[in-house]
GUPA-139152 format. One line per field, with one value per residue (C-alpha): z, y, x; residue in three letters; chain; residue number from 1. Coordinates in nm, 2 decimals. Layout:
BEGIN
c3 <- Z/...
c2 <- Y/...
c1 <- X/...
aa <- ALA/...
ch <- A/...
i <- NUM/...
***
This chain:
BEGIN
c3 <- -5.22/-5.08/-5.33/-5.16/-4.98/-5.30/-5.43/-5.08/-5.09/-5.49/-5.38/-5.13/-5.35/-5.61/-5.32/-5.16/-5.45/-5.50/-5.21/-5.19/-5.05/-5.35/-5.29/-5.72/-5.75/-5.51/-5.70/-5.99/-5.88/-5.74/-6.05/-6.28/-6.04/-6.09/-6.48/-6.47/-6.23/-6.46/-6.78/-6.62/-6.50/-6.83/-7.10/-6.97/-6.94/-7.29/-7.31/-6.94/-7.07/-7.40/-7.16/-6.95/-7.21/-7.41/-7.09/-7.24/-7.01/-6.65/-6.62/-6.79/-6.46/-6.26/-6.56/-6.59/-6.22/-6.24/-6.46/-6.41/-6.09/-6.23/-6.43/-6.12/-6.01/-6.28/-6.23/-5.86/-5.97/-6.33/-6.43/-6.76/-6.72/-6.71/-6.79/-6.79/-7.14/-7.17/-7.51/-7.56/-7.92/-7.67/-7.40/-7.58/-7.78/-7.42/-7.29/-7.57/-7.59/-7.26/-7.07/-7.28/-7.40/-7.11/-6.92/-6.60/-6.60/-6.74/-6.47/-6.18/-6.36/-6.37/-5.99/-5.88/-6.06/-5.93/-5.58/-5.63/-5.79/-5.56/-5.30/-5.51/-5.48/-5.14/-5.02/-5.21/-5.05/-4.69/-4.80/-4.95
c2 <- -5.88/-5.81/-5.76/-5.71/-6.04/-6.20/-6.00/-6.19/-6.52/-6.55/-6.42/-6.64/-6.95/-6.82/-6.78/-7.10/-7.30/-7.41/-7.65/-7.58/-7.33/-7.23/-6.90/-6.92/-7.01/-6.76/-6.46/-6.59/-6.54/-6.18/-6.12/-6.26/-6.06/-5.75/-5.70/-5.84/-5.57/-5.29/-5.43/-5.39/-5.03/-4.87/-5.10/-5.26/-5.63/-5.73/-5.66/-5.85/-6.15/-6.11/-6.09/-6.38/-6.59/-6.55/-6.65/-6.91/-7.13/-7.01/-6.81/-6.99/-7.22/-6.90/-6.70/-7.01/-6.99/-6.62/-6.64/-6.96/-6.76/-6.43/-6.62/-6.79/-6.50/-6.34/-6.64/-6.46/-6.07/-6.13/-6.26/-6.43/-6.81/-6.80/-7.18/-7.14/-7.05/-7.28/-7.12/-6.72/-6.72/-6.82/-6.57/-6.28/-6.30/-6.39/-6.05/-5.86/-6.00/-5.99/-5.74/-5.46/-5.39/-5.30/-5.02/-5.07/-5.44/-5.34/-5.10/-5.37/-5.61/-5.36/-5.31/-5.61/-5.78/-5.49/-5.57/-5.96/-5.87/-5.63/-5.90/-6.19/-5.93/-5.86/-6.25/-6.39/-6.13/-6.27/-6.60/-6.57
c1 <- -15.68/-15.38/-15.08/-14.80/-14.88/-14.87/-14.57/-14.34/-14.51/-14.42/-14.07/-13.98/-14.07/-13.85/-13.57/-13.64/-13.69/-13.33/-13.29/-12.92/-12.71/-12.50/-12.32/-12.34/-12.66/-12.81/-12.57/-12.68/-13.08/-12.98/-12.83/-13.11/-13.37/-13.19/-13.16/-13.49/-13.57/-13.43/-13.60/-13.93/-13.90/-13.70/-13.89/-14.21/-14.38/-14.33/-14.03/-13.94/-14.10/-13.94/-13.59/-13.69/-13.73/-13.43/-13.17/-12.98/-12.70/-12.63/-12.90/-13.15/-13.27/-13.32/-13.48/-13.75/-13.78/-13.85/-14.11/-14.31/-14.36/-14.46/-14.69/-14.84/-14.86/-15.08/-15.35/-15.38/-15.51/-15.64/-15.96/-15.75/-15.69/-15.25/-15.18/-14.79/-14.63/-14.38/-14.28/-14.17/-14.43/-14.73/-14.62/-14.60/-14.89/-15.10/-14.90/-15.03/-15.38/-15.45/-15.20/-15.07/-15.43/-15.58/-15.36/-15.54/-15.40/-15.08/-14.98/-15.14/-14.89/-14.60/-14.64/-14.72/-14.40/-14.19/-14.30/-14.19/-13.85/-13.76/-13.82/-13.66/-13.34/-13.35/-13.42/-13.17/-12.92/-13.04/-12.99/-12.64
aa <- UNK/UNK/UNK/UNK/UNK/UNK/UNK/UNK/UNK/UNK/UNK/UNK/UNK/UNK/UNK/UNK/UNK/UNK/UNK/UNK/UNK/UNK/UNK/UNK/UNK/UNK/UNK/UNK/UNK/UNK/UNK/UNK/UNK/UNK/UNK/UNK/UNK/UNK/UNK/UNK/UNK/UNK/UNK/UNK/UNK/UNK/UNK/UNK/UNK/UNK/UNK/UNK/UNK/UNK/UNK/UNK/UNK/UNK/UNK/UNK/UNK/UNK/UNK/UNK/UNK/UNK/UNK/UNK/UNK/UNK/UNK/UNK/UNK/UNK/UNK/UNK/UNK/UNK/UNK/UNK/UNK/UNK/UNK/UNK/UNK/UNK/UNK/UNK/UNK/UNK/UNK/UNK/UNK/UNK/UNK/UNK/UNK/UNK/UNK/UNK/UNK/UNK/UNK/UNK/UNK/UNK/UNK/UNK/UNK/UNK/UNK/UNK/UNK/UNK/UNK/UNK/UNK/UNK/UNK/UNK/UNK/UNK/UNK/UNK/UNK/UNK/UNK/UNK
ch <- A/A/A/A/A/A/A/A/A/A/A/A/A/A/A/A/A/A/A/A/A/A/A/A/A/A/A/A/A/A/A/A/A/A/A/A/A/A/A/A/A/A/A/A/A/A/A/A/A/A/A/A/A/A/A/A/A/A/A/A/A/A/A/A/A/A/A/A/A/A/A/A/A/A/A/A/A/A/A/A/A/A/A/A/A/A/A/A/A/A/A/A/A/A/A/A/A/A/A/A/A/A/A/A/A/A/A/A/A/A/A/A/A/A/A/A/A/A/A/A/A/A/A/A/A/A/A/A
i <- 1/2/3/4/5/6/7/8/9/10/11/12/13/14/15/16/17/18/19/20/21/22/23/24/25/26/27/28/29/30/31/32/33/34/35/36/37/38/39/40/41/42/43/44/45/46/47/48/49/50/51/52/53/54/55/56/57/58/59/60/61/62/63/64/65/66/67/68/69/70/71/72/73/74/75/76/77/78/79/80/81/82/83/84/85/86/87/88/89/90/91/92/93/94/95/96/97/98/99/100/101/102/103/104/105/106/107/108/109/110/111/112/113/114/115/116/117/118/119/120/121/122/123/124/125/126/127/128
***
């Protein structure tokens, strides 16, 4: 499998997904990728989900974007089934029954998330 496929195909969906050119909206996705970013390498996958899901008005749309993709993402390298959590109570116990538990998974997660970030930064850069 190859990951870092995954990791730009899940990245450019995020980018592409809104269908206009909005200088805002595509700061705003650089933006929300970043601190997104940052929360994942000083604090972890818990607490990113726990950050993605408490975005509240502007960057609430991208936030949901973000992580209905990670999610979809999951459902690609883990044997777990990764129906989307639409609610932060379901995600985060699914994190910790299934993720956090098992450091193999938790560190493919970590990297893999990283990767798609990293590239969710960079596209939306190109594209504004």
């Amino acid at each position: 499998m190859n990951l870092d496929l995954l990791a730009a195909e899940t990245a450019q969906t995020i980018v592409n997904t809104p269908k206009n050119d909005d200088q805002k909206v595509i700061k705003n996705m650089d933006n929300m990728a970043t601190k997104a970013l940052g929360v994942l390498q000083e604090n972890g996958v818990y607490a990113t989900v726990l950050f993605l899901y408490s975005r509240t008005k502007t960057d609430e749309k991208n936030a949901l974007l973000i992580r209905k993709n990670l999610w979809s993402l999951l459902s690609s390298c883990i044997d777990q089934e990764t129906a989307q959590k639409d609610d932060a109570k379901t995600a985060l116990k699914f994190v910790t029954d299934n993720i956090t538990n098992d450091l193999d998974k938790l560190l493919l997660v970590k990297q893999l998330w990283e990767q798609t970030l990293i590239y969710v930064r960079y596209g939306a850069k190109a594209r504004g």
